[in-house]
PDB file as gemmi writes it, atoms N, CA and C in Angstrom:
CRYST1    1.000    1.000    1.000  90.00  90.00  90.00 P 1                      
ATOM      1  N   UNK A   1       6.573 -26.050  64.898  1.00  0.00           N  
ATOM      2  CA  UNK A   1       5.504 -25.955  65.859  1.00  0.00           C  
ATOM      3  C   UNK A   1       5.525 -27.131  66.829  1.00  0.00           C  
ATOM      4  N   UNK A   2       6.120 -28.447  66.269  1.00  0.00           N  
ATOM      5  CA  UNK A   2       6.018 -29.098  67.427  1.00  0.00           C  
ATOM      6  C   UNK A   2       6.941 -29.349  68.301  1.00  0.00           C  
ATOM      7  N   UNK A   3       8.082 -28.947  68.096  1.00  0.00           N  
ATOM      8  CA  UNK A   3       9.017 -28.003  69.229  1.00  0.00           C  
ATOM      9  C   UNK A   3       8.364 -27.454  70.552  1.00  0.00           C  
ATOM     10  N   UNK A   4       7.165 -26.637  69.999  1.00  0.00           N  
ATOM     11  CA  UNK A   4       6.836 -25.854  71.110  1.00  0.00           C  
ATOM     12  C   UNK A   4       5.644 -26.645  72.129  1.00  0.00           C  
ATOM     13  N   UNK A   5       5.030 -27.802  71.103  1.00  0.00           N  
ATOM     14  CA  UNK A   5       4.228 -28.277  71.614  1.00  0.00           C  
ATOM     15  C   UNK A   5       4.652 -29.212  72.546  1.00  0.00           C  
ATOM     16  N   UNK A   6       6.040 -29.566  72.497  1.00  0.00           N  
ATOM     17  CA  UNK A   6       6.721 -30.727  73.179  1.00  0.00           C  
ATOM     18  C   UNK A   6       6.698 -29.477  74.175  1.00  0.00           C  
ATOM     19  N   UNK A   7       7.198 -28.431  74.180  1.00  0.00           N  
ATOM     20  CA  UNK A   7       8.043 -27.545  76.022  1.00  0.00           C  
ATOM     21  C   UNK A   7       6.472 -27.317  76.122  1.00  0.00           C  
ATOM     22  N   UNK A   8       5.439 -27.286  75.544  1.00  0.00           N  
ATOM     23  CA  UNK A   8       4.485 -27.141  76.575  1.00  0.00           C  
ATOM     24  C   UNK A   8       3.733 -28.096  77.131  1.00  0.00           C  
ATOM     25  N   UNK A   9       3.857 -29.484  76.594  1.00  0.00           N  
ATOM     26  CA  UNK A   9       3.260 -30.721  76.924  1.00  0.00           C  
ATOM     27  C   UNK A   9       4.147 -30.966  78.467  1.00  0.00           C  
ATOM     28  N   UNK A  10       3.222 -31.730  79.380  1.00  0.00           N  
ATOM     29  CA  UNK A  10       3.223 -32.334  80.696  1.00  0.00           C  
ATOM     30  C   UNK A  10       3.780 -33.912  80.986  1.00  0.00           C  
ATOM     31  N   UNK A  11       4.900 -33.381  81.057  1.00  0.00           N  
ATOM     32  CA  UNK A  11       5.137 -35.566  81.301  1.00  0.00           C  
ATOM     33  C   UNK A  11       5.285 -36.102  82.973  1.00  0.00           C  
ATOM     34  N   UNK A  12       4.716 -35.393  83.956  1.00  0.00           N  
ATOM     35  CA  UNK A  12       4.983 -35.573  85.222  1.00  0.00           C  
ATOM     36  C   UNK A  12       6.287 -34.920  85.654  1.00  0.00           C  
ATOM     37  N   UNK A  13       6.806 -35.214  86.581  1.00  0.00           N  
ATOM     38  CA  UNK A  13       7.732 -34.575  87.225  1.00  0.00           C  
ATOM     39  C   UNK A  13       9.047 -33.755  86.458  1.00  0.00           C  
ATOM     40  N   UNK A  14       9.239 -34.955  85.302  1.00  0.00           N  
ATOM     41  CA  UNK A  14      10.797 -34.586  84.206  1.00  0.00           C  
ATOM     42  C   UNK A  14       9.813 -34.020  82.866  1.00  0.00           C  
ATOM     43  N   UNK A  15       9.835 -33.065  82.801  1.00  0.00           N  
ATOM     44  CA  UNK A  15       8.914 -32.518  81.631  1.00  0.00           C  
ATOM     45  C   UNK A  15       9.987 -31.754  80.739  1.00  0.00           C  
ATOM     46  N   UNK A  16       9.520 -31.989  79.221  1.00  0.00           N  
ATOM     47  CA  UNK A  16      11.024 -31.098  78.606  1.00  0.00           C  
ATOM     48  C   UNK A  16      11.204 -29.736  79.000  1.00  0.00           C  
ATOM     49  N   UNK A  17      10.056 -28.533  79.454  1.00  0.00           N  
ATOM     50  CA  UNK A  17      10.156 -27.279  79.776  1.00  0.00           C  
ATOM     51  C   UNK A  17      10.992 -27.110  81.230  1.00  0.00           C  
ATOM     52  N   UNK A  18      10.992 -28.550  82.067  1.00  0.00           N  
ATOM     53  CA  UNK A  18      11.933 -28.635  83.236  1.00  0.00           C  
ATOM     54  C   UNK A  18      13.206 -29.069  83.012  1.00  0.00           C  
ATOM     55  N   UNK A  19      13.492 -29.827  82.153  1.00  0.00           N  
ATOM     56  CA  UNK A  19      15.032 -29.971  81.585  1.00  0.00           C  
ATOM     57  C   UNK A  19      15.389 -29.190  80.868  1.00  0.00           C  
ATOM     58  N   UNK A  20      15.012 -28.935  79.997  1.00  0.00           N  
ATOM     59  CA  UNK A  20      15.658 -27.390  79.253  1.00  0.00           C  
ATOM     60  C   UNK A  20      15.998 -26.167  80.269  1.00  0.00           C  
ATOM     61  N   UNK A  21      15.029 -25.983  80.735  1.00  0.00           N  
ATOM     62  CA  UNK A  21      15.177 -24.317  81.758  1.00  0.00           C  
ATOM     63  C   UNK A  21      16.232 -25.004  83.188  1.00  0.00           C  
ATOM     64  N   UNK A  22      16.767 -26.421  83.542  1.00  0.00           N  
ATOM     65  CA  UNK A  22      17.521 -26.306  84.256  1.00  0.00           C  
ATOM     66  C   UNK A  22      18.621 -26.401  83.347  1.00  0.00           C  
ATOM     67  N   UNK A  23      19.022 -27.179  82.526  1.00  0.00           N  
ATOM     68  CA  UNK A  23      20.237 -26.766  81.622  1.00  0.00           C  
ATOM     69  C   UNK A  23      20.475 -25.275  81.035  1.00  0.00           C  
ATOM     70  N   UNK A  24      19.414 -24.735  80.920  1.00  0.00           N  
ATOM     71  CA  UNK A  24      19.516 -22.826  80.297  1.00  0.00           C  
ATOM     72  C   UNK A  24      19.832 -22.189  81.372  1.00  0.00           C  
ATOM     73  N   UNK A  25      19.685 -22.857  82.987  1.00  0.00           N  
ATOM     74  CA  UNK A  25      20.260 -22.152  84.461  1.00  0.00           C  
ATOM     75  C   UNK A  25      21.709 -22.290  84.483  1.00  0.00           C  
ATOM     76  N   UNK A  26      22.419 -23.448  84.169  1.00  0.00           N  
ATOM     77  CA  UNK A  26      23.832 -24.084  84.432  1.00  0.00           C  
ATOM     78  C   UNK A  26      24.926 -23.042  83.862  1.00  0.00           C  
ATOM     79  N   UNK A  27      25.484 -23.258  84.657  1.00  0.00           N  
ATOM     80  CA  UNK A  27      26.637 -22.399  84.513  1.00  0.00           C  
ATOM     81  C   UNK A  27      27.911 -23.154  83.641  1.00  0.00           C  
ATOM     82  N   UNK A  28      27.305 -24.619  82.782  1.00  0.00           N  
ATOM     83  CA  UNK A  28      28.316 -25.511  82.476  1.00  0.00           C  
ATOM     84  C   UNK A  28      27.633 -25.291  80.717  1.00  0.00           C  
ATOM     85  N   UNK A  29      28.543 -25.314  79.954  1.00  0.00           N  
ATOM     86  CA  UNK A  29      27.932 -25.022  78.645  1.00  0.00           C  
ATOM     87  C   UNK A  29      28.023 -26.417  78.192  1.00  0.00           C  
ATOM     88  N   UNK A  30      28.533 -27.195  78.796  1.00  0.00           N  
ATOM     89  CA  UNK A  30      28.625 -28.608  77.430  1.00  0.00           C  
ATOM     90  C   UNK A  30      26.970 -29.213  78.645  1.00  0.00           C  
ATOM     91  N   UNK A  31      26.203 -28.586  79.373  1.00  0.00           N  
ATOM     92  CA  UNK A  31      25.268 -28.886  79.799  1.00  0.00           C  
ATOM     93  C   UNK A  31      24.004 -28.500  78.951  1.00  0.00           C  
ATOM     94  N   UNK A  32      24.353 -26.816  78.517  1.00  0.00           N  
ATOM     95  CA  UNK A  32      23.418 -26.042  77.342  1.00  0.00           C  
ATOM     96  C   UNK A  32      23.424 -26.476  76.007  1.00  0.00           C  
ATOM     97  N   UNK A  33      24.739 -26.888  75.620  1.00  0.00           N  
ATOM     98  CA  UNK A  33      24.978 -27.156  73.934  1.00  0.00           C  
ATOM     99  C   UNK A  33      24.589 -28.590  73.363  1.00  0.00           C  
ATOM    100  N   UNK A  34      23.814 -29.318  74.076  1.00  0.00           N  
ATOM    101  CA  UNK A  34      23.197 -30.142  73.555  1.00  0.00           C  
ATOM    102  C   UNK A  34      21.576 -29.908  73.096  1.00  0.00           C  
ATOM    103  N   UNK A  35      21.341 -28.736  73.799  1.00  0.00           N  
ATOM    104  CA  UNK A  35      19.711 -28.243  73.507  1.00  0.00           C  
ATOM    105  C   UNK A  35      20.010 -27.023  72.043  1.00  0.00           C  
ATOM    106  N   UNK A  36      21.072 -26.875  71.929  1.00  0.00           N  
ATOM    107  CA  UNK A  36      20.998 -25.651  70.945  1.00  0.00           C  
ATOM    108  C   UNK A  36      20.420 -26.082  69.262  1.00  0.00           C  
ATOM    109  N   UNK A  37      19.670 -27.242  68.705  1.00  0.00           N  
ATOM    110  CA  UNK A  37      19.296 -27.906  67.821  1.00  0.00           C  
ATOM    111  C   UNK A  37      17.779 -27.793  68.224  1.00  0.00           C  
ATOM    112  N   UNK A  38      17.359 -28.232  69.363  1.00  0.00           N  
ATOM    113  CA  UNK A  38      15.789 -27.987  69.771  1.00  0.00           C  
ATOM    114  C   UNK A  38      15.886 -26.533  70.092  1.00  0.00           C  
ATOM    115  N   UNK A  39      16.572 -25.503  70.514  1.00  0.00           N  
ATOM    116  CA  UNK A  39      16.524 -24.613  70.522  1.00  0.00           C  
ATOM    117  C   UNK A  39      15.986 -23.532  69.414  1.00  0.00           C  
ATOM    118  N   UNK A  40      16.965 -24.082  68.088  1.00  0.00           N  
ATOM    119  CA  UNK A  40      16.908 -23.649  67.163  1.00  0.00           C  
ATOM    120  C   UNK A  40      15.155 -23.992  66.381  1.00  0.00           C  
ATOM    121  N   UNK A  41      14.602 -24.921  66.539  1.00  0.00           N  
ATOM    122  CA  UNK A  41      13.190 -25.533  66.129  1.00  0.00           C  
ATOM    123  C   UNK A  41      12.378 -24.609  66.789  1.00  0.00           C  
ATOM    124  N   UNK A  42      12.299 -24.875  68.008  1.00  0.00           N  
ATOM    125  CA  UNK A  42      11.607 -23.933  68.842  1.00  0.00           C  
ATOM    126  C   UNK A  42      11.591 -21.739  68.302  1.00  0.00           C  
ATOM    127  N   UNK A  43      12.888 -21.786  68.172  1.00  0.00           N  
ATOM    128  CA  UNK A  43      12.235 -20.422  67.829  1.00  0.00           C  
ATOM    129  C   UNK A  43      11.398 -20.174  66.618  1.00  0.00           C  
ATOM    130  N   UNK A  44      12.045 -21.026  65.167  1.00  0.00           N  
ATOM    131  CA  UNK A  44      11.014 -21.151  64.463  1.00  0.00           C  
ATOM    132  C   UNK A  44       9.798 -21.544  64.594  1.00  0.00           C  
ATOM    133  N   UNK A  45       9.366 -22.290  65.483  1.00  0.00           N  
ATOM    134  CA  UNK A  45       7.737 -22.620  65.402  1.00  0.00           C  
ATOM    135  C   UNK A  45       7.287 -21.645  66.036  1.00  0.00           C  
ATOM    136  N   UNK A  46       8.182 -20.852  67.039  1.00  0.00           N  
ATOM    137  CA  UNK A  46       7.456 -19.670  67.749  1.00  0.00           C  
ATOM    138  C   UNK A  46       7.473 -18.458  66.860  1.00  0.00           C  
ATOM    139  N   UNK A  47       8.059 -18.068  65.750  1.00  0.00           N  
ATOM    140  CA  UNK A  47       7.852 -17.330  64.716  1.00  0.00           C  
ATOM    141  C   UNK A  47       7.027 -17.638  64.110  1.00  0.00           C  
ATOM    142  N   UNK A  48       6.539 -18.377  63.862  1.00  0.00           N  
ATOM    143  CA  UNK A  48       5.013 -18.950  62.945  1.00  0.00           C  
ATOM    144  C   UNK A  48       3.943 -18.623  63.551  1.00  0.00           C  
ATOM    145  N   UNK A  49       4.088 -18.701  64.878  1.00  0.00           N  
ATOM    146  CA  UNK A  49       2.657 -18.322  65.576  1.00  0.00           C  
ATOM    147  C   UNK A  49       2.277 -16.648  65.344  1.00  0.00           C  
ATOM    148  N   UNK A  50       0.613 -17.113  65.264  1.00  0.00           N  
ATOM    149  CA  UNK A  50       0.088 -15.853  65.201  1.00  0.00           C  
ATOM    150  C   UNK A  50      -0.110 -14.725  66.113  1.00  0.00           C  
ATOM    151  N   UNK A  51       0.621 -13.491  66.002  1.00  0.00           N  
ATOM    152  CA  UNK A  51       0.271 -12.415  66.774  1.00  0.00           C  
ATOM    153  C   UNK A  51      -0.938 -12.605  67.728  1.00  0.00           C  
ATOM    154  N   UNK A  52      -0.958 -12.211  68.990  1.00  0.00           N  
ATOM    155  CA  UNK A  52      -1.727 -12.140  69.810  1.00  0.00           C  
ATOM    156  C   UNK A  52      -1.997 -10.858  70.658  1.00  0.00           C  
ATOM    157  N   UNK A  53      -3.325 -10.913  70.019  1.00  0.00           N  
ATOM    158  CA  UNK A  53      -3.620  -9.489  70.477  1.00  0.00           C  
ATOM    159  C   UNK A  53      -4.536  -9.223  71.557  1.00  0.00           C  
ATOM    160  N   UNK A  54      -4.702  -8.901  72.511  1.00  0.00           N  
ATOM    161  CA  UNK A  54      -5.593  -9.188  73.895  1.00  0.00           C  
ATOM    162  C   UNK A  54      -5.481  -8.350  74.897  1.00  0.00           C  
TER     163      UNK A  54                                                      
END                                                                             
């Protein structure tokens, strides 16, 4: 969960949800394959979360 709380937290201009999603744009993989460890955290904490129904 706190994977997710980091890509949604605000750090001014360089925020992790802005470095990740420009490295997940790149067309260079040794640019992507350093996130594939927070990657991996992140989907688990996003599997934990509760269904949302609305």
């Amino acid at each position: 969960m706190v994977a997710v709380q980091l890509y949604a937290m605000e750090w001014g201009t360089e925020s992790l949800c802005k470095l990740l999603n420009k490295a997940l744009k790149s067309d260079r993989q040794d640019e992507r394959n350093p996130w594939l460890p927070y990657l991996q955290l992140f989907r688990a904490g996003v599997e934990r979360l509760p269904s949302f129904k609305g």
